[in-house]
N, C-alpha and C positions, 0 to 999 in steps of 0.2 A: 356619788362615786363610792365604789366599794375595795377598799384594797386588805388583801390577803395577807397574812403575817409567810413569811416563806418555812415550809415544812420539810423538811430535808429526805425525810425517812422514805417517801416512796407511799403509795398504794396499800390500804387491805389487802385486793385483790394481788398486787404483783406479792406480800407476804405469804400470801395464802396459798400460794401456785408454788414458794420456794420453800414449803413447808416450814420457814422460821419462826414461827409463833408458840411458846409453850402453850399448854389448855389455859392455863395460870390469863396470859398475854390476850387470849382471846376472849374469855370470859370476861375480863375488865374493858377490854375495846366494846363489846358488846353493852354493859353496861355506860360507859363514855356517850355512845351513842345511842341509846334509849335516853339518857339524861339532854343531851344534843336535842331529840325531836320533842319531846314531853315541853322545855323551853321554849321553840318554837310554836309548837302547838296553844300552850298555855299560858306563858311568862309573861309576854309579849302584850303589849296594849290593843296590836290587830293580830289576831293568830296566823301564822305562815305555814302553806302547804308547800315541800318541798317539791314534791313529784318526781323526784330522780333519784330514790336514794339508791344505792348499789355501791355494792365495792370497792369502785372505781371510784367510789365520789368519797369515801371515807379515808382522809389522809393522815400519816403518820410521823408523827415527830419523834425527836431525838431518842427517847423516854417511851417512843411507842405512845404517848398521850392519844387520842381520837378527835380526828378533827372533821367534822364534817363539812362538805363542801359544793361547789358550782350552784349555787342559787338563780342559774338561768332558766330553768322553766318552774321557778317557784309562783305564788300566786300567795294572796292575802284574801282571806275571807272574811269581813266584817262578824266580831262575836254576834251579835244578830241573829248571823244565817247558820243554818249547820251545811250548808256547801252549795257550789255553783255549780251550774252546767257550765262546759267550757272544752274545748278542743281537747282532744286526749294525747298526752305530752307522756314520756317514760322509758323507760329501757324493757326489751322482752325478757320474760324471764323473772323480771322483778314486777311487773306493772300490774297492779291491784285488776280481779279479773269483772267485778264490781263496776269500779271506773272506765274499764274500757269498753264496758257493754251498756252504759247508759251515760258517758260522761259525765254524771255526775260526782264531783270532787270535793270529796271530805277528807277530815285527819286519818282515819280510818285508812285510805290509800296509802299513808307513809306507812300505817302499823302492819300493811300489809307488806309493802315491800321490808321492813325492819325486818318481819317474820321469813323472809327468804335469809336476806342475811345473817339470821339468824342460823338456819338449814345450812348456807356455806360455810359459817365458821365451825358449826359438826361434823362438814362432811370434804369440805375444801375441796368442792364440785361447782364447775360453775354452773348459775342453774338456765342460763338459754344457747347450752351447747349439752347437755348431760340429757342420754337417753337408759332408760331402763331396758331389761333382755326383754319387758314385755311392749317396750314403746312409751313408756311414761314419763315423763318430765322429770326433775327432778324434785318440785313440789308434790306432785303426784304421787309420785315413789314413796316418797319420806312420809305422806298421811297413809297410805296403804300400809306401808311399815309397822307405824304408829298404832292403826289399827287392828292390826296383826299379833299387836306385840312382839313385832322381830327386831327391831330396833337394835343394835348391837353399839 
């Protein structure tokens, strides 16, 4: 049985839609939750793929602390293997493009979806509703930027 401490604060994502987050507030949730997956990934005696991570799944307590969460399409990978085939599980938008085109699931897929979340706490866009003036995603956008050096 897994029971959840109760988090009062509400959502990353509903923070990040009410613009209430200093850079200060974000940057440390950001960090919270790299520390979150690195734990999972590595701490752990079987390492844990989350496969969900996304905004929605990143809850906020009193203090703002980072709590990551819903561990229902997570999966354990025995240290052994560096990842499984397995059904492709995940949110659009966030969902590593790797995994989804060979099912094959490693840590890598969280670092992947981290690295979105990462993008919305810059740009506080969601990124599987966010289209670019030339049609590009929002991950899309942001490495073309990147590339660019337009980055603002």
């Amino acid at each position: 049985m897994l029971v959840y401490e109760f988090v009062s604060n509400g959502t990353l994502y509903d923070h990040l839609r009410l613009r209430s987050l200093s850079w200060g507030n974000r940057l440390r949730i950001a960090v919270e939750t790299a520390k979150s997956l690195a734990y999972l990934h590595s701490s752990v005696s079987i390492p844990i793929i989350h496969r969900d991570i996304k905004s929605v799944n990143i809850l906020l307590d009193d203090t703002l602390t980072a709590k990551v969460a819903d561990f229902g399409a997570s999966r354990y990978i025995p240290v052994e293997q560096s990842g499984v085939t397995t059904m492709v599980q995940g949110t659009v938008g966030y969902l590593d493009p790797m995994y989804f085109y060979t099912s094959r699931l490693t840590d890598k897929s969280d670092v992947y979806s981290f690295g979105v979340i990462l993008v919305e706490l810059l740009t506080r866009k969601k990124p599987f509703s966010y289209m670019s003036s030339e049609g590009d995603s929002l991950v899309a956008n942001f490495v073309t930027l990147l590339a660019e050096c337009s980055l603002l």
